[in-house]
TORKOL-4160 file (C-alpha; in steps of 0.2 Angstrom, whole numbers, padded with zeros to 4 digits, m for minus):
340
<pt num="1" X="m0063" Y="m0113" Z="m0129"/>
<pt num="2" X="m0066" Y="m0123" Z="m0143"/>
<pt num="3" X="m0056" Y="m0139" Z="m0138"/>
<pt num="4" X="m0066" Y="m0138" Z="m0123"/>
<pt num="5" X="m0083" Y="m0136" Z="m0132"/>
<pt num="6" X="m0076" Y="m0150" Z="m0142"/>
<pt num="7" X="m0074" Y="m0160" Z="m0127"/>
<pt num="8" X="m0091" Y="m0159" Z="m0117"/>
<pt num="9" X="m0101" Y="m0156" Z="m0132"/>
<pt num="10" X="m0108" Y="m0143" Z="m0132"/>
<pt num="11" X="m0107" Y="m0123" Z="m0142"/>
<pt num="12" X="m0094" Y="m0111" Z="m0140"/>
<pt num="13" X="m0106" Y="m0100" Z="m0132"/>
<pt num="14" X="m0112" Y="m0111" Z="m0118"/>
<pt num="15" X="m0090" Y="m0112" Z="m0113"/>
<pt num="16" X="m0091" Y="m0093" Z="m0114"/>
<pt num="17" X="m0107" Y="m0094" Z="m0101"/>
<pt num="18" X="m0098" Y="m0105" Z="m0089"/>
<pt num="19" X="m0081" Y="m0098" Z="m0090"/>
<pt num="20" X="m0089" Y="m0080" Z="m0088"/>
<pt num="21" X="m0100" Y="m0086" Z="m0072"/>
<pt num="22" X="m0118" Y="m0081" Z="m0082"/>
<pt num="23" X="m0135" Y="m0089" Z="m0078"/>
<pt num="24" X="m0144" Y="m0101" Z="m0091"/>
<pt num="25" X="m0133" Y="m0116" Z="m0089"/>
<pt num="26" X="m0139" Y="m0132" Z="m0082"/>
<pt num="27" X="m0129" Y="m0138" Z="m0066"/>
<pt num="28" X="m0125" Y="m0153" Z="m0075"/>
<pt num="29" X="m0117" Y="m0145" Z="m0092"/>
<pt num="30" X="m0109" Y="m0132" Z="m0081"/>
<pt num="31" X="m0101" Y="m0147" Z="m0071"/>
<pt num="32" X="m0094" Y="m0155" Z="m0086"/>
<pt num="33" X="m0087" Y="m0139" Z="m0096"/>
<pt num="34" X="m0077" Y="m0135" Z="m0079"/>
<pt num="35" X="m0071" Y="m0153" Z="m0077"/>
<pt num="36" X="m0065" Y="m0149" Z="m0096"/>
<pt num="37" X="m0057" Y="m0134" Z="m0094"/>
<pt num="38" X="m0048" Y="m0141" Z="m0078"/>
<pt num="39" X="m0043" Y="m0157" Z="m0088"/>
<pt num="40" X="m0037" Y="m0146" Z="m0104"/>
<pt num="41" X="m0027" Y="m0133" Z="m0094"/>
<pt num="42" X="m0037" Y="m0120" Z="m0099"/>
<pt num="43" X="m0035" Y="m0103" Z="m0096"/>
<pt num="44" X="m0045" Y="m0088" Z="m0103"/>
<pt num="45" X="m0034" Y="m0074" Z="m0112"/>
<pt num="46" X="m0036" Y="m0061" Z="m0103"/>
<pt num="47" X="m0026" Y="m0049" Z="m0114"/>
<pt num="48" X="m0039" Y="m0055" Z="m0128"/>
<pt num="49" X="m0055" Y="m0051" Z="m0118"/>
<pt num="50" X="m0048" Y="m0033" Z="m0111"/>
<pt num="51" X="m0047" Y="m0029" Z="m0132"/>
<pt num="52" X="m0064" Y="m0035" Z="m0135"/>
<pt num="53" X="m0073" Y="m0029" Z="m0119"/>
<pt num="54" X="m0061" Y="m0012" Z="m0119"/>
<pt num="55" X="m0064" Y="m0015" Z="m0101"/>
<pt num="56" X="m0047" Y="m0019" Z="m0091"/>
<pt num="57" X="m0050" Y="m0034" Z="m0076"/>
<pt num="58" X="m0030" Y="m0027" Z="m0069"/>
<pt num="59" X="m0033" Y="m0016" Z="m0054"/>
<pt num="60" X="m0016" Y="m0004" Z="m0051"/>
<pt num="61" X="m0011" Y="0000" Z="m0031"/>
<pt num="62" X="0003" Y="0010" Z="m0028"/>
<pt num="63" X="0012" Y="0009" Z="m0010"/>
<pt num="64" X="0027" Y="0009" Z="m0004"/>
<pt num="65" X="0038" Y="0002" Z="0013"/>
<pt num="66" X="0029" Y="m0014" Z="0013"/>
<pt num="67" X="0038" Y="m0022" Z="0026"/>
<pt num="68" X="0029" Y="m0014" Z="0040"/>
<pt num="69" X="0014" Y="m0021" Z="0044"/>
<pt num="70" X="0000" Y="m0010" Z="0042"/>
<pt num="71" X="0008" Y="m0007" Z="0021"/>
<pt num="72" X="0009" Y="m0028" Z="0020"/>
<pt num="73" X="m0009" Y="m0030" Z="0027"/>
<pt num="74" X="m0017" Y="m0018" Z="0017"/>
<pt num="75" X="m0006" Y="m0024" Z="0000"/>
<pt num="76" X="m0012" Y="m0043" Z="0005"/>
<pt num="77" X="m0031" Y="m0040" Z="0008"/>
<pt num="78" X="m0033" Y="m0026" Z="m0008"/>
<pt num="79" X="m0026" Y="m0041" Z="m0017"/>
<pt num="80" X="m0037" Y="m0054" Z="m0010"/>
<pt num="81" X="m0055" Y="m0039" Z="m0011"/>
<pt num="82" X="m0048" Y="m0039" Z="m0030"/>
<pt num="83" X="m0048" Y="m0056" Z="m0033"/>
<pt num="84" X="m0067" Y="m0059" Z="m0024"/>
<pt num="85" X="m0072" Y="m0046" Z="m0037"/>
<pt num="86" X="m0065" Y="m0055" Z="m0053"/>
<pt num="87" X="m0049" Y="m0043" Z="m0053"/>
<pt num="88" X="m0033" Y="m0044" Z="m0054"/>
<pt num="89" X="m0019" Y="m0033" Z="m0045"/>
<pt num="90" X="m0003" Y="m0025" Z="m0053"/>
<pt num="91" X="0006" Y="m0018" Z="m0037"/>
<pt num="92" X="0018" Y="m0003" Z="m0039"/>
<pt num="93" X="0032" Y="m0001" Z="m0026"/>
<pt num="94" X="0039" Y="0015" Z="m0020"/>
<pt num="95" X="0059" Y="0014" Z="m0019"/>
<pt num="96" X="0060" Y="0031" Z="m0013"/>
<pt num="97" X="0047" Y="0042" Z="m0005"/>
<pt num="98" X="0047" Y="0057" Z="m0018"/>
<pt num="99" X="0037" Y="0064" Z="m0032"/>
<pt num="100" X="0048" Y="0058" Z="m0044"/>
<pt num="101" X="0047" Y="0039" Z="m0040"/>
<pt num="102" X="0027" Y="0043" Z="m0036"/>
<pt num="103" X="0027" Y="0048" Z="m0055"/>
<pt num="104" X="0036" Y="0036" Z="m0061"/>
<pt num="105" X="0026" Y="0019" Z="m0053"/>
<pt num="106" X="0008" Y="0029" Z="m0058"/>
<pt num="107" X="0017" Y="0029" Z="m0074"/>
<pt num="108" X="0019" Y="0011" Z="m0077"/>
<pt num="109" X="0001" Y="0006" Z="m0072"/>
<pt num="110" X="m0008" Y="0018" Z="m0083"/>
<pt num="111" X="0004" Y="0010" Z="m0096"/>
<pt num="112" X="m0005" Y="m0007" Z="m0092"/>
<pt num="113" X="m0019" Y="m0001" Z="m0096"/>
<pt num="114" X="m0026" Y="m0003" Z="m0077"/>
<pt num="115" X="m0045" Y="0001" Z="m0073"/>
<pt num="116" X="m0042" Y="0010" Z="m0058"/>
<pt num="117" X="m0028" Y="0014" Z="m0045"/>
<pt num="118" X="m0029" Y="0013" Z="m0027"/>
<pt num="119" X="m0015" Y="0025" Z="m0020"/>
<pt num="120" X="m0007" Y="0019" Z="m0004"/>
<pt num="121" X="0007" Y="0033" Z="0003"/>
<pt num="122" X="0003" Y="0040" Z="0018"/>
<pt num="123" X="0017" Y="0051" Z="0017"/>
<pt num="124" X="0016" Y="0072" Z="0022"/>
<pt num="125" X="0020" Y="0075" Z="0001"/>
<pt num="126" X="0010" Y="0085" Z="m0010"/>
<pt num="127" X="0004" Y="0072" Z="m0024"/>
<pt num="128" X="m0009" Y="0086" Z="m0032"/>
<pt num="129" X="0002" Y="0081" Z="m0048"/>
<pt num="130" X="m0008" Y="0064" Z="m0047"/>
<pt num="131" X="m0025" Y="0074" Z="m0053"/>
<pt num="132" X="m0019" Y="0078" Z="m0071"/>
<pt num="133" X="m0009" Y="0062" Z="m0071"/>
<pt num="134" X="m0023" Y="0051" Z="m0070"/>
<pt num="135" X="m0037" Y="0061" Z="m0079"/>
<pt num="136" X="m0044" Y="0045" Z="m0087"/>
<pt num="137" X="m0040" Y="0035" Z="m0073"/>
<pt num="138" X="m0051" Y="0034" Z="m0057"/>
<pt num="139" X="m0041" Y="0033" Z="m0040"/>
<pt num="140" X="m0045" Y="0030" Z="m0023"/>
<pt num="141" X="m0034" Y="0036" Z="m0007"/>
<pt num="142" X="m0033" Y="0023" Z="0005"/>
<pt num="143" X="m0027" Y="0031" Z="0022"/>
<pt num="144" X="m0017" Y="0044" Z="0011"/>
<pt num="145" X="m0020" Y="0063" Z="0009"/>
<pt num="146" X="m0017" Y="0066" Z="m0010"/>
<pt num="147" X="m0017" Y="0085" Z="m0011"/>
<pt num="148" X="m0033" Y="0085" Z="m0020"/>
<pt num="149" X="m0053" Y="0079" Z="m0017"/>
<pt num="150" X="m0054" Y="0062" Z="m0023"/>
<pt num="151" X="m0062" Y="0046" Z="m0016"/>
<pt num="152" X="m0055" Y="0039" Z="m0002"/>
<pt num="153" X="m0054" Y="0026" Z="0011"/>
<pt num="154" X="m0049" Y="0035" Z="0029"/>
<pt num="155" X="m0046" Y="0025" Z="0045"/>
<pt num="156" X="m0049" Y="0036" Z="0062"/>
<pt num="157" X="m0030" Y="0033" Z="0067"/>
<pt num="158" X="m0034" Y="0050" Z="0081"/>
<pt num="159" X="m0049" Y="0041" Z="0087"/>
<pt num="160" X="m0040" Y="0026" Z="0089"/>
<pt num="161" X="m0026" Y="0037" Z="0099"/>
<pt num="162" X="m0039" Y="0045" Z="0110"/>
<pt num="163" X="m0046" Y="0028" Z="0115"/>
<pt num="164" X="m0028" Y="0022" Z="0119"/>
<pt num="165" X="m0025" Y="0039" Z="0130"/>
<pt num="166" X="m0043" Y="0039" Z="0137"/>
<pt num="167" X="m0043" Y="0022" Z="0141"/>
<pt num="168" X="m0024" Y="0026" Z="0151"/>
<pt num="169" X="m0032" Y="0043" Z="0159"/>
<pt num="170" X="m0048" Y="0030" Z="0166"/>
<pt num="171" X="m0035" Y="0018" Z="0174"/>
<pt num="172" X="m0029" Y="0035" Z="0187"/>
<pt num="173" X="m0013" Y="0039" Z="0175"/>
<pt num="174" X="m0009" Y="0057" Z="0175"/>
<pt num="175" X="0007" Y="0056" Z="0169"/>
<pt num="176" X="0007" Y="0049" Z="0151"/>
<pt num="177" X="0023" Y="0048" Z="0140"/>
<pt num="178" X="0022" Y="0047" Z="0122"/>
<pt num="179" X="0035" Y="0035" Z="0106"/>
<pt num="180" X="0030" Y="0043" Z="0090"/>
<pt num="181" X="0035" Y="0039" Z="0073"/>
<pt num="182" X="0042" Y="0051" Z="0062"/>
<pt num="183" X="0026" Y="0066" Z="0059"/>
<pt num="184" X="0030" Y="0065" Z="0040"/>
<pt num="185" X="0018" Y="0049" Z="0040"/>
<pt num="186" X="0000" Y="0054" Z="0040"/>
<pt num="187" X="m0005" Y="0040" Z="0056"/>
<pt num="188" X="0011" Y="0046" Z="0063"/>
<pt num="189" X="0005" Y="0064" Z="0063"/>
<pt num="190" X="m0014" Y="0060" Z="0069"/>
<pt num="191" X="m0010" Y="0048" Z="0082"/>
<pt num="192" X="0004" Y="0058" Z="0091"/>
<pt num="193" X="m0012" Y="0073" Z="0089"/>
<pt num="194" X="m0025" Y="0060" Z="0097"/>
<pt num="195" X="m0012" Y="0060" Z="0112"/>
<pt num="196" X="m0011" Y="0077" Z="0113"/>
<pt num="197" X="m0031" Y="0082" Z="0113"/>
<pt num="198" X="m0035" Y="0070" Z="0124"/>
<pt num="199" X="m0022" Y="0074" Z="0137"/>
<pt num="200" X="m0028" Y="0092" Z="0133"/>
<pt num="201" X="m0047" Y="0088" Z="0134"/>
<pt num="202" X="m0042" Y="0079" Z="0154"/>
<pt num="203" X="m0031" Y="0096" Z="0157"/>
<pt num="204" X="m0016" Y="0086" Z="0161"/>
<pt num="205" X="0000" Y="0090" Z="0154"/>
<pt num="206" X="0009" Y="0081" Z="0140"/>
<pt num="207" X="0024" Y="0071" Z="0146"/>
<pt num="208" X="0039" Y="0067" Z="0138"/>
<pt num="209" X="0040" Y="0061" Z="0120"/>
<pt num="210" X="0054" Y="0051" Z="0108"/>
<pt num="211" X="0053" Y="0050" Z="0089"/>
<pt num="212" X="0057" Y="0034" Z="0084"/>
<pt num="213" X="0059" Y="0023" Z="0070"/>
<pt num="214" X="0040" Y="0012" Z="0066"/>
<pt num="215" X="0052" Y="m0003" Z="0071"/>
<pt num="216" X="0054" Y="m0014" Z="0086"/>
<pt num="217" X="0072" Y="m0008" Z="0087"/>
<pt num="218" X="0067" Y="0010" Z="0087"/>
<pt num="219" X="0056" Y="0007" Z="0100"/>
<pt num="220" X="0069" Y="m0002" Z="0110"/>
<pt num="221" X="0081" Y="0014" Z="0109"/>
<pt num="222" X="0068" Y="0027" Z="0111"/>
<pt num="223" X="0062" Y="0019" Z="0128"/>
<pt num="224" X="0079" Y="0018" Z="0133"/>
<pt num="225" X="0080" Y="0037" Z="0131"/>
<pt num="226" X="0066" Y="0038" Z="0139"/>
<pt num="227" X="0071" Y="0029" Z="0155"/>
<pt num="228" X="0087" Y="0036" Z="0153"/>
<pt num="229" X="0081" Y="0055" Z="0154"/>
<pt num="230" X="0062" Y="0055" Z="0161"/>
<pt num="231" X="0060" Y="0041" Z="0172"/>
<pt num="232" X="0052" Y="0044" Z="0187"/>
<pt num="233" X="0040" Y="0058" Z="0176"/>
<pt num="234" X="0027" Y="0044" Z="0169"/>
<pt num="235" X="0018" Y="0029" Z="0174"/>
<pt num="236" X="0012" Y="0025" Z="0157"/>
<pt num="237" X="0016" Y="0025" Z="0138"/>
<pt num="238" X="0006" Y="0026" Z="0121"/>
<pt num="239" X="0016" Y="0020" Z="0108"/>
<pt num="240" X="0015" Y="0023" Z="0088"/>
<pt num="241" X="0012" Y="0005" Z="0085"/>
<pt num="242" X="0014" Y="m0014" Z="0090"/>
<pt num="243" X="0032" Y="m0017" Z="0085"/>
<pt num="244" X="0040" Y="0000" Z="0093"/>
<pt num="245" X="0029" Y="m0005" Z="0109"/>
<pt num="246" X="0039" Y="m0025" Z="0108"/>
<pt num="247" X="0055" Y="m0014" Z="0108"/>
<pt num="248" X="0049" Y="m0004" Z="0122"/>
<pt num="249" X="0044" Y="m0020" Z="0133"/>
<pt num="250" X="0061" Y="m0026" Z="0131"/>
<pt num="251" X="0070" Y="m0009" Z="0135"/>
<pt num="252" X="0059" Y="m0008" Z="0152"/>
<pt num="253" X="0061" Y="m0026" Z="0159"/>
<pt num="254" X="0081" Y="m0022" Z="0156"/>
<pt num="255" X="0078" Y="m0008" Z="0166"/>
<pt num="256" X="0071" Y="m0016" Z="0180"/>
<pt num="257" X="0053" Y="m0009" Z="0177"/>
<pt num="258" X="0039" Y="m0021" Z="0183"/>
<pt num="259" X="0025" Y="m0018" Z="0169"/>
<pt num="260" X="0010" Y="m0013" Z="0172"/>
<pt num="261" X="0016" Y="m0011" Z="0190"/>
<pt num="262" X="0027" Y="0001" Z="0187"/>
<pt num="263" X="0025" Y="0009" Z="0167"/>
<pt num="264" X="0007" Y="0005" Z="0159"/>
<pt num="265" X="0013" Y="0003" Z="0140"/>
<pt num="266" X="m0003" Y="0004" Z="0124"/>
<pt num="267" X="0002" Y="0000" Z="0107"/>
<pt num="268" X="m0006" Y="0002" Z="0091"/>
<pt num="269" X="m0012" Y="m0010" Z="0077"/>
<pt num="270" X="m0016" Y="m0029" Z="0084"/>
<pt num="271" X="m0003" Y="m0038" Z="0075"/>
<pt num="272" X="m0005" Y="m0056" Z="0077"/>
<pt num="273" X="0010" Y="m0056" Z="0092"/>
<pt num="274" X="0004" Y="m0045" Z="0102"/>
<pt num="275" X="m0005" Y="m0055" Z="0111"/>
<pt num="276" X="0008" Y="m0066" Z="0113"/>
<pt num="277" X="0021" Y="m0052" Z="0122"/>
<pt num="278" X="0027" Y="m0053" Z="0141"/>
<pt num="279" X="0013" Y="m0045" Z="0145"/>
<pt num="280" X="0002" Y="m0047" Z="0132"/>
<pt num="281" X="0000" Y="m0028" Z="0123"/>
<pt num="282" X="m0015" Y="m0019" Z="0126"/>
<pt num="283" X="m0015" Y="m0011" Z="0110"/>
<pt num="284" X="m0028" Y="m0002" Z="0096"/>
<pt num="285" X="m0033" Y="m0015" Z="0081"/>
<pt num="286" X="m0036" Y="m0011" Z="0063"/>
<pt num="287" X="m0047" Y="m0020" Z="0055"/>
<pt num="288" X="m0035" Y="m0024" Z="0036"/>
<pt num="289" X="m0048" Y="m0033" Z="0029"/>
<pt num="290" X="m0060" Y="m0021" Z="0030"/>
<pt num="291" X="m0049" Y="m0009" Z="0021"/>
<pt num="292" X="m0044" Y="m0020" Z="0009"/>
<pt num="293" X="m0062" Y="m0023" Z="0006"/>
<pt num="294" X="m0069" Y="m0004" Z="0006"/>
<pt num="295" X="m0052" Y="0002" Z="m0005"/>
<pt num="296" X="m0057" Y="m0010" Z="m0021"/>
<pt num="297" X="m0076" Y="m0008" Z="m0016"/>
<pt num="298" X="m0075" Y="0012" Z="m0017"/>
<pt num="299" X="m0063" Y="0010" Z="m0031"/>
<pt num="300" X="m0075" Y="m0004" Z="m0042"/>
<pt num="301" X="m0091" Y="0012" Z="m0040"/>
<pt num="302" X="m0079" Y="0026" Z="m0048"/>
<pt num="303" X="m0076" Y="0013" Z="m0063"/>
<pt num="304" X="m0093" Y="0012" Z="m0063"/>
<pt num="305" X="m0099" Y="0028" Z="m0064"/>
<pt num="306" X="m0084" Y="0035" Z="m0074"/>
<pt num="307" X="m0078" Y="0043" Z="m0060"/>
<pt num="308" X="m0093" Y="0053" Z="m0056"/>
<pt num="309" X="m0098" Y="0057" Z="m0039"/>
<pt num="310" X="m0083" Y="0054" Z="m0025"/>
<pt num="311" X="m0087" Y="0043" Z="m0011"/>
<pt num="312" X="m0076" Y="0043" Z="0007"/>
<pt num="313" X="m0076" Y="0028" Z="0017"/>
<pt num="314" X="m0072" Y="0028" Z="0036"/>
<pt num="315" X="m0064" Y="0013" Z="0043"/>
<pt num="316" X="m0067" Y="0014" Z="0064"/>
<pt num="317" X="m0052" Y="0005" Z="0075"/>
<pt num="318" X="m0057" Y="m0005" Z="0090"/>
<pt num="319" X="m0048" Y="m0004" Z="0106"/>
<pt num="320" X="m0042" Y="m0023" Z="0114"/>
<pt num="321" X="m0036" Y="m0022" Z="0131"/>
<pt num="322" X="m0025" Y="m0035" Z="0136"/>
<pt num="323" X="m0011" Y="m0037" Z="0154"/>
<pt num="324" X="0002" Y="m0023" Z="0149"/>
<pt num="325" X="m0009" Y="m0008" Z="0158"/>
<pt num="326" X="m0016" Y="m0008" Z="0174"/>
<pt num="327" X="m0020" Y="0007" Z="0188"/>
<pt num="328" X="m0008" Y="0020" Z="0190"/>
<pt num="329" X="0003" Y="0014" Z="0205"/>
<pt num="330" X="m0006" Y="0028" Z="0215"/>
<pt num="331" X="m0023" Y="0026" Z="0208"/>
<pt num="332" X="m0020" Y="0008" Z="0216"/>
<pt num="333" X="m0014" Y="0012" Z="0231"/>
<pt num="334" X="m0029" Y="0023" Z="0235"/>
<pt num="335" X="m0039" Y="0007" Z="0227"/>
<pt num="336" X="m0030" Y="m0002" Z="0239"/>
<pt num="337" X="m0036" Y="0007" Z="0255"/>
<pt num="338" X="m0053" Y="0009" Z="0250"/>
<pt num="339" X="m0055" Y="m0012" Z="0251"/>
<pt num="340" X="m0049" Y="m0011" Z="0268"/>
C-alpha cells in the first residue's frame, strides 16, 4: 500500500479508501491509485486484514455429489452471491454421505476461521450434531433439513411436483406413472409426495413407479422397466429431474412409443438441454441464481446480528411447458370429434 501511495502520490490512508470502496475520494485520485495497484500487482492481504478487523471475508459451504446439476448450480451461484458481496468461498466436499464425513468438512472450515457456513446436503440424515458443532458459527440450510431450527433457504420441490402433475391431470391423463430418485434425498422425498397429493386431491389412482438413479442412465433403465412391466397402464410420466427424463426419452423412442402421442413425459429442473431434447422437455425450472443469491443473503443477516433472530427464505419453481406433453390419447380423441 505504500509503494502505491508512493506512486500516485498521495497518503496511505487515501489507498486504504480506494482499495476498501469508501466515499471521500475524488474520481480522479481513485482513478489513478486503481491504475497503481493494477500496474504494481497489488493484492490486499487478506489474512492481515481478517487479524486486524477479527472479522473473516471466507464464507464456508458444505455440499456434497456435485456432479449433478442442481449441487453444481447452487455451488457455482453461492460462489458468485459471495463474491458480489465482497466474500470469498472455501467449499467443503462430501466424499461419503454420513455424519462422520459431515463432521469432519464442518471441521475444517471452522478451522479457517470462516464467518459463516451455508450447509448444502439434502440428504434424510440427522445433522442435529451440527448445532453444538458450530455454536460460534452462524449456518444457513439451503434446501436441507438439519435436524434443528436454523435459518434456511427452502425451495417448494412439492409445489413444483404438483404443477408438473396438475398440469398432466389438465391435458385429460388419468393414468400417470411416476421415476423417482432415491426417497433418502430430501427433493426426492417431496417431489415423489407432490405426485402422490395431487393424484389423491383429482381421486385418481397412482400408477406404476421406478426408483432410479438421479442420472440419465438411470432414467434409461427405469423406463425400460417400466415399458417392460406396465405399458399399456399410463399415458404419461413425471419424472424426478431433467437428466432421468433424457434417459427416459431415449428408452421410449427404442420402444417404439410416439411422444406425446403415445406417453406425455414432465421433467424437473430446466437444465440448459432440455429444451434441446427430441421433443423438447416440458419440465419444472429452479431458479439457481436466486438460491445462490438468498443462501449468502440469509447467511450475510445472521453474521450480522450474531446469529440472532432466524430468518426462512422460500424460493418458488416455475413450470415451462414445452413439446414432450400433449392430451391424453383419449382426451384428444374426444377433442377430435367435438371439431367435427
Amino acid at each position: 500500500m505504500t509503494d502505491v501511495a508512493a506512486r500516485c502520490g498521495v497518503s496511505y490512508q487515501t489507498v486504504s479508501r480506494v482499495i476498501n470502496n469508501m466515499p471521500e475520494v475524488a474520481e480522479d485520485t481513485r482513478a489513478r491509485v486503481l491504475k497503481a495497484v493494477q500496474e504494481l500487482g497489488y493484492r490486499p492481504n487478506m489474512t492481515a486484514r481478517h487479524l486486524v478487523s477479527r472479522r473473516s471475508t471466507v464464507l464456508g459451504h458444505v455440499s456434497f455429489a456435485t456432479g449433478l446439476y442442481g449441487p453444481s448450480q447452487t455451488m457455482l451461484n453461492v460462489e458468485e452471491a459471495a463474491k458480489d458481496a465482497g466474500y470469498s468461498v472455501m467449499f467443503a466436499g462430501i466424499a461419503e454421505e454420513n455424519v462422520d464425513e459431515i463432521r469432519r468438512a464442518v471441521n475444517e472450515l471452522c478451522a479457517h476461521r470462516v464467518a459463516g457456513i451455508l450447509i448444502h446436503l439434502p440428504l434424510e440424515i440427522d445433522l442435529s450434531m451440527l448445532r453444538n458443532l458450530c455454536q460460534n458459527v452462524p449456518l444457513v440450510a439451503m434446501d436441507s433439513d438439519l435436524g434443528f431450527k436454523t435459518s434456511a433457504v427452502l425451495v417448494k420441490q412439492k409445489s413444483g411436483s404438483r404443477m408438473a402433475t396438475q398440469h398432466l391431470i389438465d391435458l385429460g391423463h388419468r393414468q400417470i406413472a411416476c421415476l423417482r430418485a432415491s426417497l433418502a434425498y430430501r427433493a426426492a422425498r417431496l417431489r415423489y409426495q407432490g405426485w402422490l397429493s395431487t393424484l389423491k386431491a383429482a381421486e385418481l389412482n397412482p400408477g406404476p413407479c421406478v426408483e432410479a438413479d438421479w442420472s440419465s442412465r438411470g432414467g434409461f433403465e427405469a423406463a425400460r422397466e417400466l415399458i417392460k412391466n406396465h405399458w399399456g397402464k399410463f399415458t404419461a410420466l413425471v419424472v424426478a429431474n431433467d437428466q432421468m427424463a433424457l434417459g427416459a426419452i431415449r428408452a421410449f423412442r427404442e420402444a417404439g412409443a410416439s411422444i406425446p402421442d403415445e406417453i406425455s413425459i414432465v421433467g424437473f429442473d430446466d437444465i440448459p438441454e432440455s429444451g434441446f431434447f427430441l421433443p423438447p422437455l416440458t419440465t419444472v425450472q429452479q431458479d439457481f441464481v436466486k438460491i445462490g443469491k438468498l443462501g449468502v443473503q440469509c447467511l450475510l443477516e445472521q453474521i450480522g446480528s450474531g446469529g440472532a433472530g432466524l430468518r426462512t427464505y422460500t424460493v418458488v419453481p416455475t413450470f415451462i411447458e414445452r413439446a414432450s406433453t400433449a392430451p391424453a390419447p383419449r382426451a384428444r380423441l374426444k377433442l377430435a370429434r367435438n371439431d367435427k
